[in-house]
N, C-alpha and C positions, 0 to 999 in steps of 0.2 A: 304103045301105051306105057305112062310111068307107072311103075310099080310102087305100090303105097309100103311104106317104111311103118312099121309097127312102134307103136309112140312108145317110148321106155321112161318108168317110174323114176329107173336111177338117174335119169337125165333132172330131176327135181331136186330142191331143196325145202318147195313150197306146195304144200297139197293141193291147196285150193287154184295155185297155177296149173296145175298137172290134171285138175279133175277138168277146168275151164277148155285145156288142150284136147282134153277126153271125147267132150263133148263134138267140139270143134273135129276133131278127125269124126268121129263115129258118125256124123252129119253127111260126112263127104264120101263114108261109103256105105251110109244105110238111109235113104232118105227118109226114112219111116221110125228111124231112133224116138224118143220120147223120154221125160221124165217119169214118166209110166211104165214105160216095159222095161227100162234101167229097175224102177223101185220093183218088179215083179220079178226081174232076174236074180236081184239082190235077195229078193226074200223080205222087203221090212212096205208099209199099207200106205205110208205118207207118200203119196206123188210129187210133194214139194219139198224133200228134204236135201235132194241134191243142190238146187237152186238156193233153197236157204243156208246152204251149207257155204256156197257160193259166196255169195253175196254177205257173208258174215254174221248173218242173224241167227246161227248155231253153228253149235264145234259138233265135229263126228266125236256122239259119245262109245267109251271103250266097248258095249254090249254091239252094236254096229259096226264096227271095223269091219270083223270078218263077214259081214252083210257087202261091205262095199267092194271089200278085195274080188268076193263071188260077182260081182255086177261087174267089174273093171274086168274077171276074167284074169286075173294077176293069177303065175304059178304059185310055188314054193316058196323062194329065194325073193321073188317081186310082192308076196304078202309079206316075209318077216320086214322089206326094207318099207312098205308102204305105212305096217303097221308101227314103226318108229319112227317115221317121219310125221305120222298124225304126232305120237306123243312129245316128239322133237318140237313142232312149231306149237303147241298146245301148251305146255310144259310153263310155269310159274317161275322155275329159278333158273338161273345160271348152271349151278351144280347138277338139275337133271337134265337137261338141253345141252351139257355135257355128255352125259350118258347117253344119252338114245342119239348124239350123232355120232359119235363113235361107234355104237351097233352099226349106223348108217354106212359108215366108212368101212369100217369091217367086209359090208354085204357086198362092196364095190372089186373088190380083187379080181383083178382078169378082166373086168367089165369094160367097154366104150361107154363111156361118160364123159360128160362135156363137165362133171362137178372135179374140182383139182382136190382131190383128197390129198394130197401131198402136200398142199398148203398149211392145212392140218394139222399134221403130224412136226412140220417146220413151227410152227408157233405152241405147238404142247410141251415142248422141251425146251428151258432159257435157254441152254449154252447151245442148242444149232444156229441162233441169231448172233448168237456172239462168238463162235469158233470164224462161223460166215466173216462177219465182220474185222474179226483179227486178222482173215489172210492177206488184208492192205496194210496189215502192218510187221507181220513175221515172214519171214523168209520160209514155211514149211513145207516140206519135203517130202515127208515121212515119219518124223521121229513124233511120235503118239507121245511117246512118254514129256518130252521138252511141251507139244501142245496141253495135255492134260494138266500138266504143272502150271501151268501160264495162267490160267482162269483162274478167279475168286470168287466162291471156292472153287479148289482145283475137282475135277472130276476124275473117270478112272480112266484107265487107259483104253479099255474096255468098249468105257462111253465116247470118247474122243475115237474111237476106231469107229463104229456105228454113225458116229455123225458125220465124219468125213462120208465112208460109204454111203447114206442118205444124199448127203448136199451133194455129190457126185453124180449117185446115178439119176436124180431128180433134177440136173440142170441147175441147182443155186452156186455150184464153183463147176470147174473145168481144169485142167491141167495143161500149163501155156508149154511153147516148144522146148522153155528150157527145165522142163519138169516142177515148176511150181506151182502149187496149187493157189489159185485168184480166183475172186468172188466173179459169178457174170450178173446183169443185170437180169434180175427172172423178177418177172410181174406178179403179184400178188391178186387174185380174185378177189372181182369186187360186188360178188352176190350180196349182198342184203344180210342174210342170213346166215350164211358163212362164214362173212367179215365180221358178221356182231362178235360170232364163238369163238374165230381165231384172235382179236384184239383183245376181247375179255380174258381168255386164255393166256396171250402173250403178259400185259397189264398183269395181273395177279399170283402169275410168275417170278415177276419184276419188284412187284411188292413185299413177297414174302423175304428175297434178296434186299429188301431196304430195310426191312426189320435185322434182317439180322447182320446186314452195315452197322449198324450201332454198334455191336458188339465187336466187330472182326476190324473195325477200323479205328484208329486215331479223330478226336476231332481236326488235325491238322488236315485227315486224307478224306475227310467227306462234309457236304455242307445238308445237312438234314436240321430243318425247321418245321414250326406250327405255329399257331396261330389263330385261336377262337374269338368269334367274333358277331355282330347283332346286325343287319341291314336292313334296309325294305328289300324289296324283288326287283326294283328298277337298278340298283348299285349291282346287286348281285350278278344283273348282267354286263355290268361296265366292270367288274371285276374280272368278268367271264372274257371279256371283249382284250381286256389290260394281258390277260395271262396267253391267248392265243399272238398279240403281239409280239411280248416279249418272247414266246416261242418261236416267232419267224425271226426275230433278230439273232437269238440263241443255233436257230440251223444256218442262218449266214455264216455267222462266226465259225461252223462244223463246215460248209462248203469250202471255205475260203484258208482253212488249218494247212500248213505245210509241215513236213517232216513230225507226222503222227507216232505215236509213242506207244500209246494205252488205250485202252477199250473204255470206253465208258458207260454210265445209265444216267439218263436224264427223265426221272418220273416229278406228276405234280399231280397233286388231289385237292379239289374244292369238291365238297357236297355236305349236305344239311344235316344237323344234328337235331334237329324237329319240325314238325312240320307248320303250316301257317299259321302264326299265333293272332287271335283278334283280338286286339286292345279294350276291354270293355270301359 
């Protein structure tokens, strides 16, 4: 007989997957489960809130939480991760879906997870993607202090130690035969919900470094424009359409580079400075 594998929270990003799995298992080893003796185990009178909850017609509000962790049967460790992951996918901004996934990440240490928390911690820091990316063009070896100096800005020695260790024991570099440290190709998860916080993360990283280009560079060493401007919605997306091209022709150009020098950053921002105006 196969042994049934006990469904684990940390294996989520998304509640409302993980309650759908919930159900789904507890079917195949209780045939008598119910939306009814879930709400009676839980403790809370609505027989339809798990389904509505489902189905998107309500959020688990915070007085509930600990109602559902008691129904899921979640210990210690699987209520504090359950209960920020409700606020994780709930959450309004950027800045707190920040927050409560790093609690999330936090609660993963030691665990089997099929979630790459290391990807995470790879896009929360600019220079791990660009230390990464400089070793196809320096020779490093070792000497922290020559890497740290090398970035703009330079970071400390400190930092440049820790990021090698990271990209090291996390598989994003490797150490070839002849002692050099070279990027390997490591895949990047492509959750849904992961990718949004690791790109908005990397992105806004990226940004605060183009602000402050202005200052640390010559206009001869950086080309930073703007450009306001009025459309309909229909241009806006032919602009939209213009700027993804000229981005594929911009990575040909990066594919097809021989004898590379310099690290670079290539950011671009379009978005609205008000919202739909109607002409009266």
């Amino acid at each position: 007989m196969k042994k049934n594998i006990k469904l684990s929270v940390f294996n989520y990003t998304d509640y409302r997957a993980y309650l759908v799995d919930f159900i789904a298992e507890s079917r195949k080893t209780d045939p008598d489960f119910s939306y009814r003796r879930f709400a009676k185990k839980a403790g809370y009178n609505s027989s339809g809130l798990l389904i509505d909850v489902i189905n998107r017609r309500t959020n688990i509000q915070p007085e509930v939480v600990a109602k559902f962790c008691k129904g899921l049967s979640l210990v210690k460790s699987e209520k504090s991760y359950f209960e920020n992951l409700v606020k994780f996918n709930q959450a309004k901004t950027h800045d707190a879906k920040n927050n409560y996934f790093a609690k999330m990440v936090s609660l993963l240490s030691g665990k089997l997870t099929t979630i790459q928390s290391n990807d995470y911690v790879y896009f929360s820091k600019w220079y791990y993607p660009a230390i990464r990316e400089s070793l196809s063009v320096c020779n490093f070896r070792g000497n922290y202090t020559e890497l740290a100096q090398m970035l703009r800005p330079a970071i400390t020695v400190q930092q440049a130690k820790s990021a090698i260790s990271f990209l090291l024991k996390n598989g994003f570099i490797k150490i070839d035969d002849s002692g050099r440290y070279v990027a390997c190709h490591q895949s990047i998860t492509t959750e849904k919900e992961v990718k949004s916080i690791n790109v908005a993360n990397f992105q806004r990283n990226m940004m605060c470094l183009a602000i402050e280009a202005i200052d640390r560079f010559s206009p001869e060493e950086r080309n930073i424009a703007s450009l306001t401007f009025s459309v309909s919605a229909k241009s806006m997306e032919d602009i939209k359409a213009e700027m993804e091209a000229s981005r594929a022709r911009i990575r040909s150009i990066i594919e097809n580079s021989n004898g590379d020098e310099m690290i670079c950053q290539y950011n671009v921002q379009l978005f609205p400075l008000s919202g739909r105006i109607t002409k009266s």
